[in-house]
matplotlib code that plots the C-alpha trace (Angstrom):
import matplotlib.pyplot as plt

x = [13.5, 14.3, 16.6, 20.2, 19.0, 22.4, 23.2, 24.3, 28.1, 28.2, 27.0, 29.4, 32.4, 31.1, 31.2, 34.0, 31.8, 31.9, 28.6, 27.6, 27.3, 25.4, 23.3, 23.1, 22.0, 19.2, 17.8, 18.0, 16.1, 18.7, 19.1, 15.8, 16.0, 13.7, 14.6, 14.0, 14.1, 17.2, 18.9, 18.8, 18.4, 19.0, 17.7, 20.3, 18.0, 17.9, 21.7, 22.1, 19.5, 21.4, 24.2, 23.3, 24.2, 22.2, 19.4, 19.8, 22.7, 24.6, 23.7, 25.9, 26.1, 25.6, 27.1, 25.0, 25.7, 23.1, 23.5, 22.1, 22.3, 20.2, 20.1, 18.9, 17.5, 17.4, 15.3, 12.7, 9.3, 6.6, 5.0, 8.1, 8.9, 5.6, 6.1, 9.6, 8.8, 6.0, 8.0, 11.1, 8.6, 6.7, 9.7, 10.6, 8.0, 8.9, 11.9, 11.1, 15.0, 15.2, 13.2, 12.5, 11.7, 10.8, 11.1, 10.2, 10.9, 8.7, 10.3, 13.7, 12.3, 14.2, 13.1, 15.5, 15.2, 16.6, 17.3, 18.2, 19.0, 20.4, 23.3, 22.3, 18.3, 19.9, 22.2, 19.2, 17.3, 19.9, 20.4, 16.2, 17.5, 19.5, 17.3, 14.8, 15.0, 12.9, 15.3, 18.3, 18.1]
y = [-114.9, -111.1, -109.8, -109.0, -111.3, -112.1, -116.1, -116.3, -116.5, -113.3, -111.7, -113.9, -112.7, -109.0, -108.6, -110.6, -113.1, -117.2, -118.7, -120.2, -116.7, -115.5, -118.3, -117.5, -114.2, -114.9, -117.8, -115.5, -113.1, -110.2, -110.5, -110.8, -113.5, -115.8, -119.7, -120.9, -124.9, -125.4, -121.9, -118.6, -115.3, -111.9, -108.9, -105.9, -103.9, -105.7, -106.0, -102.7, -102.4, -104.9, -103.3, -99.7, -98.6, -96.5, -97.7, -95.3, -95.4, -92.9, -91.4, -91.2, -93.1, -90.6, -92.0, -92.1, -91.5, -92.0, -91.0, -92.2, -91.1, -91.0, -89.2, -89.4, -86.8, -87.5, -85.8, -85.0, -85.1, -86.6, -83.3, -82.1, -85.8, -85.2, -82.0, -82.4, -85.9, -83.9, -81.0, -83.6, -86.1, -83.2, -81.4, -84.8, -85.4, -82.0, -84.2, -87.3, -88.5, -88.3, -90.4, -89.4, -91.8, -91.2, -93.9, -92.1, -94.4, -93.3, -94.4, -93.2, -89.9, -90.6, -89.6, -91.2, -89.6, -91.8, -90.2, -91.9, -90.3, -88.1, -86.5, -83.4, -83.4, -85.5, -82.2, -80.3, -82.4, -82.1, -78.2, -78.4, -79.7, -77.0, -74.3, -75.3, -73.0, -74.9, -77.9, -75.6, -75.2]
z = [-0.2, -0.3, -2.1, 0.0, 3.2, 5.1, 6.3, 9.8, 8.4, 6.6, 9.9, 11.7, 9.6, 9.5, 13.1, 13.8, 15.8, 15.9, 14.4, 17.5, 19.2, 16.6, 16.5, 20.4, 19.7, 17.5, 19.9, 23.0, 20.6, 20.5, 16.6, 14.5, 11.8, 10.0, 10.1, 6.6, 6.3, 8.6, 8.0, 9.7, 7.8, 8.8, 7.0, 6.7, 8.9, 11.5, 11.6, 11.8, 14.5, 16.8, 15.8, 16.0, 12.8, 11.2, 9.0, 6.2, 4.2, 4.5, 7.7, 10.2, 13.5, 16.2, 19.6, 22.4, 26.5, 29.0, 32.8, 36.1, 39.4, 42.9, 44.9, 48.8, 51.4, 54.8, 57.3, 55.0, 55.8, 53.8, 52.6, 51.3, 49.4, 47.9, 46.6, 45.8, 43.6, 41.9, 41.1, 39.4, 38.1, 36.2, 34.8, 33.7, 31.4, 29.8, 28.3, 26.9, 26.9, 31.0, 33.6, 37.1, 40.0, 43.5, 46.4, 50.0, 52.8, 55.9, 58.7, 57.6, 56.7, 53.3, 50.0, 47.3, 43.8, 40.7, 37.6, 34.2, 30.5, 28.5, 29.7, 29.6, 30.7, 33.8, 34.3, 34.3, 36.8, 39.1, 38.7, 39.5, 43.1, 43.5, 42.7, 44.9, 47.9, 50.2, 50.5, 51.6, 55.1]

ax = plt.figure().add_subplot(projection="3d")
ax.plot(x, y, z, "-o")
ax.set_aspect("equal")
plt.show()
């Protein structure tokens, strides 16, 4: 067994967790361990990626804030929901922390745009919809 392996009661105690929800975790596959004989194992790496702690020692956690928002335009034609999806699908991929989905409903003339990501590159996605001077009537 590798060196510095934790039992499912050190990771109990170091969380602040009972057993049984550790064990819980690691049968619903949440917590990577290896089941040697009748006994669970989990490295310290893979505590600290269920955790999200950093790997490294000595590295510092940085906290991390996602947003999510949609967005819906009526009266919109399905030329226009075409371009418009291209236009925020494309600028999307220019960030790889931010995803763009489009969902036009025809016979509502509705285009609904969902956004998901960083807080920032979602800012900027919406700031796009703004900018674009076709959609201001």
């Amino acid at each position: 067994m590798e060196k510095g392996w934790l039992s499912v009661e050190q990771v109990a105690e170091s969380l602040g967790l009972h057993v049984r929800t550790v064990r819980g975790y690691i049968r619903d596959g949440k917590l990577k361990a290896v089941r040697i004989g009748k006994q669970y194992r989990i490295a310290p790496a893979d505590l600290d990626a269920f955790t999200g702690r950093p790997a490294v020692p000595g590295t510092p956690a940085r906290p991390h804030a996602e947003a999510s928002t949609v967005v819906e335009f009526d009266d919109i034609d399905r030329t226009t929901a075409d371009r418009l999806s291209t236009l925020l699908v494309a600028g999307a991929q220019l960030h790889d922390v931010v995803r763009v989905q489009t969902i036009y409903d025809e016979a509502r003339s509705r285009l609904k745009v969902i956004i998901v990501g960083d807080v920032a590159a979602t800012a900027d996605v919406l700031r796009t919809l703004e900018e674009v001077p076709w959609l201001t009537r």
